[in-house]
Structures are given as C-alpha cells and as structure tokens.
mmCIF file of the C-alpha atoms, coordinates in Angstrom:
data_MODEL
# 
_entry.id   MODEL 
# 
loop_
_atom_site.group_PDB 
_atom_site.id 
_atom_site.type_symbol 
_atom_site.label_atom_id 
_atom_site.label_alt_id 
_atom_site.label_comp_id 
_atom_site.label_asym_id 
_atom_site.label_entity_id 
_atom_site.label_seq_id 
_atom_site.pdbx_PDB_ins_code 
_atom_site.Cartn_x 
_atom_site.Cartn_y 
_atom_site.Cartn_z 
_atom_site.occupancy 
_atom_site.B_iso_or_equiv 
_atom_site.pdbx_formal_charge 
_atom_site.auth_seq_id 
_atom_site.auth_comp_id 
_atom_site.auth_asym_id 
_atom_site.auth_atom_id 
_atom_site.pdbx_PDB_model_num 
ATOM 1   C CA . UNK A 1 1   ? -108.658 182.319 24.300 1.00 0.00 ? 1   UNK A CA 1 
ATOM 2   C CA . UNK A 1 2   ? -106.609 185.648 23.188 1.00 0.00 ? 2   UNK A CA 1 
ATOM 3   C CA . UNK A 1 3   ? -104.609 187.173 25.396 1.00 0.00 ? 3   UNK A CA 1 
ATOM 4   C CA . UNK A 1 4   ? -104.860 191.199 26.035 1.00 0.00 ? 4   UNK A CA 1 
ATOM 5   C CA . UNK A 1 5   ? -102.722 193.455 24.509 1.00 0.00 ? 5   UNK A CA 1 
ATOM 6   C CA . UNK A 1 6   ? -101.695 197.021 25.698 1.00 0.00 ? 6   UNK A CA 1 
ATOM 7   C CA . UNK A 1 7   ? -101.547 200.410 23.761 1.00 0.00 ? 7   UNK A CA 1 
ATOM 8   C CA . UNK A 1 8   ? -99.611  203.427 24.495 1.00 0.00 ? 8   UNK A CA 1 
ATOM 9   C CA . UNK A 1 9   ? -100.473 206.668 22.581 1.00 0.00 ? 9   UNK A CA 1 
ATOM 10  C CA . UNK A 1 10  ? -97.724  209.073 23.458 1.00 0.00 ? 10  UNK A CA 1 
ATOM 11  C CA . UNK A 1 11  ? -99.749  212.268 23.841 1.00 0.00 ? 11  UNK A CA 1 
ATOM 12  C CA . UNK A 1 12  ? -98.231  215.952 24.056 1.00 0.00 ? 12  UNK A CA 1 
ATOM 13  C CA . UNK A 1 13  ? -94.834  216.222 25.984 1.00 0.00 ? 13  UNK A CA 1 
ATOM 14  C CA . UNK A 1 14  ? -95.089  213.919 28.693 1.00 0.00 ? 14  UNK A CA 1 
ATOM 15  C CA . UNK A 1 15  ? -98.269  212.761 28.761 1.00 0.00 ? 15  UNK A CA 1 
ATOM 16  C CA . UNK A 1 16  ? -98.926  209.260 27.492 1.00 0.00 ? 16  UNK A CA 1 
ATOM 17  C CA . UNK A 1 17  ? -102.089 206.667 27.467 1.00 0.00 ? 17  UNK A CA 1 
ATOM 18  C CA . UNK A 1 18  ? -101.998 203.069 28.359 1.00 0.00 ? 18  UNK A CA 1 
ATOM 19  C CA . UNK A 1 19  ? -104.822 201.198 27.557 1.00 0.00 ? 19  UNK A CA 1 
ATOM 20  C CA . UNK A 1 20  ? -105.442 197.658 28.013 1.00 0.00 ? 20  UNK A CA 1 
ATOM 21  C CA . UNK A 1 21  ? -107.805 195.985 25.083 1.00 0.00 ? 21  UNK A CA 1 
ATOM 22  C CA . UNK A 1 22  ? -109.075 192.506 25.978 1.00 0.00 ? 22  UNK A CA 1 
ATOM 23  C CA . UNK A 1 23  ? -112.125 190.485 25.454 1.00 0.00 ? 23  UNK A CA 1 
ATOM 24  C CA . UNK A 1 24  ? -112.589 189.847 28.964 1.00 0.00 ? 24  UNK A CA 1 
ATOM 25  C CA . UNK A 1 25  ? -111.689 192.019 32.299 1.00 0.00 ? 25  UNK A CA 1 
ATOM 26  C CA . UNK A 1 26  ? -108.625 193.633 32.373 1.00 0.00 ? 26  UNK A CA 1 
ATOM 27  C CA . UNK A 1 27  ? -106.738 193.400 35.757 1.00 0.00 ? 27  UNK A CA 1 
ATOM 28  C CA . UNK A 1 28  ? -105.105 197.109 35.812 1.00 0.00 ? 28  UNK A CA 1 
ATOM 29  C CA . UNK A 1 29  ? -103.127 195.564 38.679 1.00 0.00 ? 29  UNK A CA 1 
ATOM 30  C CA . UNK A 1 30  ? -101.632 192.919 36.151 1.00 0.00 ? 30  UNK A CA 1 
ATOM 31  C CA . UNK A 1 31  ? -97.348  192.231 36.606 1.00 0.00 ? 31  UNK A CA 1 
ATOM 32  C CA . UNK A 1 32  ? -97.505  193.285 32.855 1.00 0.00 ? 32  UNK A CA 1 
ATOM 33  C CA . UNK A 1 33  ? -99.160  196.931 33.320 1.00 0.00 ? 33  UNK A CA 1 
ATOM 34  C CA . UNK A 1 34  ? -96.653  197.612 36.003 1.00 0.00 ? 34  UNK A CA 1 
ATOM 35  C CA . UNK A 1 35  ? -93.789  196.667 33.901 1.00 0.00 ? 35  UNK A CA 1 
ATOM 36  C CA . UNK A 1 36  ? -95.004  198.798 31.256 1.00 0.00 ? 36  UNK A CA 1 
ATOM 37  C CA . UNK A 1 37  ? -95.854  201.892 33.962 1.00 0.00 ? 37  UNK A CA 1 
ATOM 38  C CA . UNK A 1 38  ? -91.951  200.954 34.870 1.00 0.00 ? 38  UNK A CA 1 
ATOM 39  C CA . UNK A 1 39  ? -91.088  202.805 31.464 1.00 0.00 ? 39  UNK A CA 1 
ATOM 40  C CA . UNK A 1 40  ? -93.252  205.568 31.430 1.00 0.00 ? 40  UNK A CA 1 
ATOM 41  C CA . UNK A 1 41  ? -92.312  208.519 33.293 1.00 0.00 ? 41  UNK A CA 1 
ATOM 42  C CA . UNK A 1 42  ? -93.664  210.222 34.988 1.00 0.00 ? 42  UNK A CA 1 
ATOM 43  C CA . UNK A 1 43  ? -96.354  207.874 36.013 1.00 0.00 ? 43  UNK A CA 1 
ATOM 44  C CA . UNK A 1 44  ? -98.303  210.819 37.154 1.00 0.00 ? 44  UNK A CA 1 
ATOM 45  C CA . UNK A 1 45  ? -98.799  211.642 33.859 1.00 0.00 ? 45  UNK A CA 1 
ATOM 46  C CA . UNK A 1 46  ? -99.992  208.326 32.470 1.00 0.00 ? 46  UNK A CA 1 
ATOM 47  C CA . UNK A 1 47  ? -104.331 208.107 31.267 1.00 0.00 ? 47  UNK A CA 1 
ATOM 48  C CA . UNK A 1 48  ? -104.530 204.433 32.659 1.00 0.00 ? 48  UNK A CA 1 
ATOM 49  C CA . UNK A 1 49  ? -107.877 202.719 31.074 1.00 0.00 ? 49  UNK A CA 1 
ATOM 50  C CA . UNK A 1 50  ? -109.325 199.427 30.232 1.00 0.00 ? 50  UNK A CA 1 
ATOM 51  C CA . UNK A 1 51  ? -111.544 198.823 27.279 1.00 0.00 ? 51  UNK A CA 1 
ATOM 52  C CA . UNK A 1 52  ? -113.454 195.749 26.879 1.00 0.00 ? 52  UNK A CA 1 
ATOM 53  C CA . UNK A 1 53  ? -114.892 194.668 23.386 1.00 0.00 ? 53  UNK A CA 1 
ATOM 54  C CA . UNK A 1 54  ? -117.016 191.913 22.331 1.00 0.00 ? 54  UNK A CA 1 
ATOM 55  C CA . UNK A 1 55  ? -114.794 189.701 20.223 1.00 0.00 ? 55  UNK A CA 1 
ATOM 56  C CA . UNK A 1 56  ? -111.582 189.024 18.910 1.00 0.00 ? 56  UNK A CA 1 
ATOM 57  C CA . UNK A 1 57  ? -112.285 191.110 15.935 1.00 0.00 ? 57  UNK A CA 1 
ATOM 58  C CA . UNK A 1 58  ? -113.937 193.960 17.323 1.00 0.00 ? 58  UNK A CA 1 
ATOM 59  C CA . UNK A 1 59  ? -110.657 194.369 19.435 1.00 0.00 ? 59  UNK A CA 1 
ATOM 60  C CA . UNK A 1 60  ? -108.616 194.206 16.444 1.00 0.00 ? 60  UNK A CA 1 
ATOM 61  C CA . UNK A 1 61  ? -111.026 196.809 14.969 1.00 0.00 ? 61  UNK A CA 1 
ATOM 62  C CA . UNK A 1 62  ? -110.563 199.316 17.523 1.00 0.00 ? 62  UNK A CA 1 
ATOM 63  C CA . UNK A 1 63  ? -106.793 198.298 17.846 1.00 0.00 ? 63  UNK A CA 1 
ATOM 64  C CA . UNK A 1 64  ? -106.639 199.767 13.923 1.00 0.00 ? 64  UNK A CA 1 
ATOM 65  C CA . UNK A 1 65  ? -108.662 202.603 14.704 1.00 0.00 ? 65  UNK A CA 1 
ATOM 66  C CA . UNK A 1 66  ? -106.107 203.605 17.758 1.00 0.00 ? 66  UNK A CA 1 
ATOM 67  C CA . UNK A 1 67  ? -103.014 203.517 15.530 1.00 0.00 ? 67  UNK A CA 1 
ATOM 68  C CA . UNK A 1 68  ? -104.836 205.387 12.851 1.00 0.00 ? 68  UNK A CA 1 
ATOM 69  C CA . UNK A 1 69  ? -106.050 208.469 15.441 1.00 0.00 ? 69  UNK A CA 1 
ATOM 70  C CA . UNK A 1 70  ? -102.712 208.405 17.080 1.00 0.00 ? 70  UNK A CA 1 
ATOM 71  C CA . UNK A 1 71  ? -100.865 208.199 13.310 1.00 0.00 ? 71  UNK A CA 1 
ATOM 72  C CA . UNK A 1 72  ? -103.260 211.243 12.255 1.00 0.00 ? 72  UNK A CA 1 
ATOM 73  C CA . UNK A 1 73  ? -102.180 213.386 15.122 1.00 0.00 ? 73  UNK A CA 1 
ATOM 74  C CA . UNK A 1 74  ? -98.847  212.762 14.530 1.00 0.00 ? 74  UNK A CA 1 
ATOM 75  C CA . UNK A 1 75  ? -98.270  211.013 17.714 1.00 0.00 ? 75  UNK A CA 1 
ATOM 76  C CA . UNK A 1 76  ? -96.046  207.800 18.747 1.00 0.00 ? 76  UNK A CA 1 
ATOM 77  C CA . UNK A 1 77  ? -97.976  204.545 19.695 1.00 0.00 ? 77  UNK A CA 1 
ATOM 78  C CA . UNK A 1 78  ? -96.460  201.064 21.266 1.00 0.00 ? 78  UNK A CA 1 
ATOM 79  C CA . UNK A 1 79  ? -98.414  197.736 21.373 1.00 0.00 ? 79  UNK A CA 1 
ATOM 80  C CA . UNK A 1 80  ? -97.028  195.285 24.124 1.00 0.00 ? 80  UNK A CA 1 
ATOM 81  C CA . UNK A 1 81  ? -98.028  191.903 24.698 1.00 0.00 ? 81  UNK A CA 1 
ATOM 82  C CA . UNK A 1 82  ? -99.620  189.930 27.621 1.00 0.00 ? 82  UNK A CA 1 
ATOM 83  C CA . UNK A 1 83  ? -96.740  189.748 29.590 1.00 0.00 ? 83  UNK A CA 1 
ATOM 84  C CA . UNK A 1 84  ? -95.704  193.697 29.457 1.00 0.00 ? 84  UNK A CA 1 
ATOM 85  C CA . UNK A 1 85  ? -93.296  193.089 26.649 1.00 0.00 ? 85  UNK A CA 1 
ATOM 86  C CA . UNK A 1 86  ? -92.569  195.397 23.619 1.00 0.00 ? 86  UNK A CA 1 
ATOM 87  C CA . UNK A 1 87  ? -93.995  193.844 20.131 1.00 0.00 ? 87  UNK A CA 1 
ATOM 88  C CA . UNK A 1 88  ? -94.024  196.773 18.012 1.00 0.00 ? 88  UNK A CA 1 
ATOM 89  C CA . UNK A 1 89  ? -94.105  200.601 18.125 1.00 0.00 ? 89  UNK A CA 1 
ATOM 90  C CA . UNK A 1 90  ? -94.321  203.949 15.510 1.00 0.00 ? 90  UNK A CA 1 
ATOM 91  C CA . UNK A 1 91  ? -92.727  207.393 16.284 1.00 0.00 ? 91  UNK A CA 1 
ATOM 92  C CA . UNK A 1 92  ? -93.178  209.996 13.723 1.00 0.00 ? 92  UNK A CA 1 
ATOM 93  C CA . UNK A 1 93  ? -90.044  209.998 12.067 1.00 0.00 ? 93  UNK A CA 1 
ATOM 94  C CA . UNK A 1 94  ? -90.607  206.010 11.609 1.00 0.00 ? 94  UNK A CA 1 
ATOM 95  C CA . UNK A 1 95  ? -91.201  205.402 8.134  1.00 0.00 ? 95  UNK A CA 1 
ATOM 96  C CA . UNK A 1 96  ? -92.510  202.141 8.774  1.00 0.00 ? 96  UNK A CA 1 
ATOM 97  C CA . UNK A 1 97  ? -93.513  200.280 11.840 1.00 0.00 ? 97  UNK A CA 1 
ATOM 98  C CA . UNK A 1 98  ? -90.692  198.784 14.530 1.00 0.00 ? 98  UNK A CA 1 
ATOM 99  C CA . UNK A 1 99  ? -91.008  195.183 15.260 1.00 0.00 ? 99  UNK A CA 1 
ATOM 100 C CA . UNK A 1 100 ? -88.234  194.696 18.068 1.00 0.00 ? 100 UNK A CA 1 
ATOM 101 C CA . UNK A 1 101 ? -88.886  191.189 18.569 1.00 0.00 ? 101 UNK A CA 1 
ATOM 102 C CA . UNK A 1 102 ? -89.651  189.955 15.181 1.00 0.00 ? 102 UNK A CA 1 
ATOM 103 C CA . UNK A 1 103 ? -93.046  190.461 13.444 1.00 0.00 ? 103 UNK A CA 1 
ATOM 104 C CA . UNK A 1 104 ? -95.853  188.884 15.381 1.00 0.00 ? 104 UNK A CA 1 
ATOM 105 C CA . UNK A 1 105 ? -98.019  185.830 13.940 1.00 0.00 ? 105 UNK A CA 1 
ATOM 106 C CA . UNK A 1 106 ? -100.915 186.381 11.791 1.00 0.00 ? 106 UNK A CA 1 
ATOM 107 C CA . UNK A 1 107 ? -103.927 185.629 13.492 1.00 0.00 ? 107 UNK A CA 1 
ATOM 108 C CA . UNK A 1 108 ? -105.256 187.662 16.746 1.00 0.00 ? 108 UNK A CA 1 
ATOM 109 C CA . UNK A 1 109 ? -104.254 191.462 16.868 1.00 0.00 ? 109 UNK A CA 1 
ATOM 110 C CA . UNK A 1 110 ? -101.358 191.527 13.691 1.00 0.00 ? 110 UNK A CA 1 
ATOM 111 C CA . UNK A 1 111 ? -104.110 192.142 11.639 1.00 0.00 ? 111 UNK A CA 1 
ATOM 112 C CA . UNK A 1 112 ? -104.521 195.399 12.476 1.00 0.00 ? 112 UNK A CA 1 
ATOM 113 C CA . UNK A 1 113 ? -101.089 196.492 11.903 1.00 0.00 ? 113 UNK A CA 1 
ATOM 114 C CA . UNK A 1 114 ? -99.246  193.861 9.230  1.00 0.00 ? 114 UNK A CA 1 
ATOM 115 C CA . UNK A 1 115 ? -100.149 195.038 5.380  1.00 0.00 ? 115 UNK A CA 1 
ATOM 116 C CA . UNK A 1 116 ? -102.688 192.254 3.859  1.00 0.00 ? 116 UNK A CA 1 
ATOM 117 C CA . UNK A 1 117 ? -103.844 190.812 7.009  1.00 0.00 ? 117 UNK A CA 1 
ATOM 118 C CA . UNK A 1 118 ? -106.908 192.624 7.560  1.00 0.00 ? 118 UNK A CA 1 
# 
C-alpha cells in the first residue's frame, strides 16, 4: 500500500502550506507532520490540510498539478516522505529540482516530478 507524502508550498513571506496527500486518512497528528511543523516557523503561519484522493495515480496527478501552481507563481515547494523526511524540494532560483537524499524510485509519487516517468 503507498505511503503518504507531504507538500509544502512556501507562500508569500512567511506563510507556508503543508499538505498531506494519501490514499487513505491522513493522521495530522502523525510523528512525521510534527517533524516537518519542527522546520517551519512560525507555525502560526502554517495552512495545515489533508487531501484524500482515490488512487495511487490520482495522487500523483494532483501531486504534478501542486508543483506546477506553486512553479507558476514563482513559489518554493518541498515533498517529504512518510516519515517527515526531506526527498526533494524547488526554490526559484533552482534551475532544476534538489534531491537531498538521492533521487527517489520510479514507481509511486516520482512520477510526478522525475522527466519521462509520467
């Protein structure tokens, strides 16, 4: 069963939001959503949401369509794994997509950002 994921759009200034994108219910409570609130500051500030899709691919759809509305407004974006950990981000002045621990797998959600995967 796939895991969730977690995207952070960084919005104007401070403000930032974290979504969690599963298939199933998302536990907003989960260890990994707190260590990820542990790195946004100030929390106050944070749009915390859950979104639910139907399937695997459906979540990788709306995954793509994140990163393109945040890309588009010229805004920063972070995708971090199931446990709260960092697996690949974009700032503005990135020319290409930041993959701190290695690029992912294909298969689940690295379709939506690795070229040819889609």
């Amino acid at each position: 069963m796939p895991a969730p994921i977690y995207f952070v759009q960084h919005l104007s200034g401070h403000d930032e939001r974290l979504l969690g994108m599963h298939t199933r219910r998302i536990d907003l409570a989960h260890p990994a959503v707190t260590r990820i609130l542990a790195g946004l500051h100030p929390v106050d500030r944070v749009d915390l949401r859950a979104c639910l899709f139907d399937c695997q691919a459906s979540l990788v759809r709306g995954l793509r369509d994140r990163i393109a509305q945040a890309e588009a407004a010229a805004q920063g974006w972070r995708v971090f794994d199931a446990r709260g950990v960092l697996c690949c981000k974009r700032f503005p002045g990135d020319a290409q997509v930041i993959y701190p621990q290695g690029h992912p797998p294909p298969g689940e959600w690295a379709g939506a950002l690795l070229p040819g995967m889609r």
